[in-house]
C-alpha positions in Angstrom: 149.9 110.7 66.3 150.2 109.8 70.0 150.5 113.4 71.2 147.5 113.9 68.8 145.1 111.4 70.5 146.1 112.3 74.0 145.4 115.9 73.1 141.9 115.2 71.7 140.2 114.6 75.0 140.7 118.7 76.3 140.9 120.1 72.5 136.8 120.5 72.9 137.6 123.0 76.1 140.1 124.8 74.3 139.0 125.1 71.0 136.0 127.2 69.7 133.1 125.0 68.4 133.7 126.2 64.9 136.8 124.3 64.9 137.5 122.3 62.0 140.8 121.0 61.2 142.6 118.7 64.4 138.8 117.8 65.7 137.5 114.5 65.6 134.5 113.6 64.0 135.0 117.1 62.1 136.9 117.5 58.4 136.8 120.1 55.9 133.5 119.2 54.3 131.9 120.6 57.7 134.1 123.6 56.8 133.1 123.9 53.8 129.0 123.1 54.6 129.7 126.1 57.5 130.9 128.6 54.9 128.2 127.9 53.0 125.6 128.2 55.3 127.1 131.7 56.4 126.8 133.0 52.6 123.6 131.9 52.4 122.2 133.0 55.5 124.0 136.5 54.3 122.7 136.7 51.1 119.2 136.0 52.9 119.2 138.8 55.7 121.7 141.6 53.3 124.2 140.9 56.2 127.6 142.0 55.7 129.9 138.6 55.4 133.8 138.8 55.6 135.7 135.3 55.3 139.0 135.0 56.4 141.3 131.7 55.7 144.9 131.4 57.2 147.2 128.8 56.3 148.9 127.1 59.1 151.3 125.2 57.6 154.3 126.3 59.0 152.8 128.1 62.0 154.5 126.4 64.8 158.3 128.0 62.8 156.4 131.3 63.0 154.5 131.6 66.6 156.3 132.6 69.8 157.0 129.6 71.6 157.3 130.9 75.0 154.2 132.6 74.2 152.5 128.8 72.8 153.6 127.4 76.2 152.4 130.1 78.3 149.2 129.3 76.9 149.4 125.3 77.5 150.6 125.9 81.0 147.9 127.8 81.3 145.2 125.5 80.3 146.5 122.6 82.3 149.1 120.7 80.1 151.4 118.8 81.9 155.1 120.1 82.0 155.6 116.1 80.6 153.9 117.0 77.4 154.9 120.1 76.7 159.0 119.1 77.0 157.4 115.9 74.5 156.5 118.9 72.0 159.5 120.8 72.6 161.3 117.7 71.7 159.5 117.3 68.6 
């Protein structure tokens, strides 16, 4: 929970507006209120829709880490926190 609040300050830089799940202030009934604004707007203009849903769960086991902390060096996380994840 620690790592998760001191995240939360740089998550709105790094993560697409969209963003649901880890944003404050968001949870899934903006998800779901998103979705179905997007069939509805669809449904009104005949535009093609395609929704695709991925289940994270166990997606840090599956994901390249060296490829995870390229990308956090990248963005400016401290070499502190990223050993603090490692560790985890």
């Amino acid at each position: 929970m620690i790592i998760a609040y001191r995240l939360n300050p740089c998550l709105a830089t790094i993560l697409n507006p969209s963003q649901h799940c880890g944003m404050r202030g968001h949870n899934v009934f903006d998800a779901i209120a998103t979705a179905s604004d997007a069939i509805a707007h669809a449904k009104y203009s005949k535009a093609p829709l395609c929704f695709v849903s991925f289940d994270f769960t166990t997606a840090f086991d599956n994901i390249s880490h060296e490829y995870l902390f390229s990308i956090m060096r990248a963005c400016g996380f401290s070499a502190h926190l990223q050993q603090r994840i490692r560790d985890m």
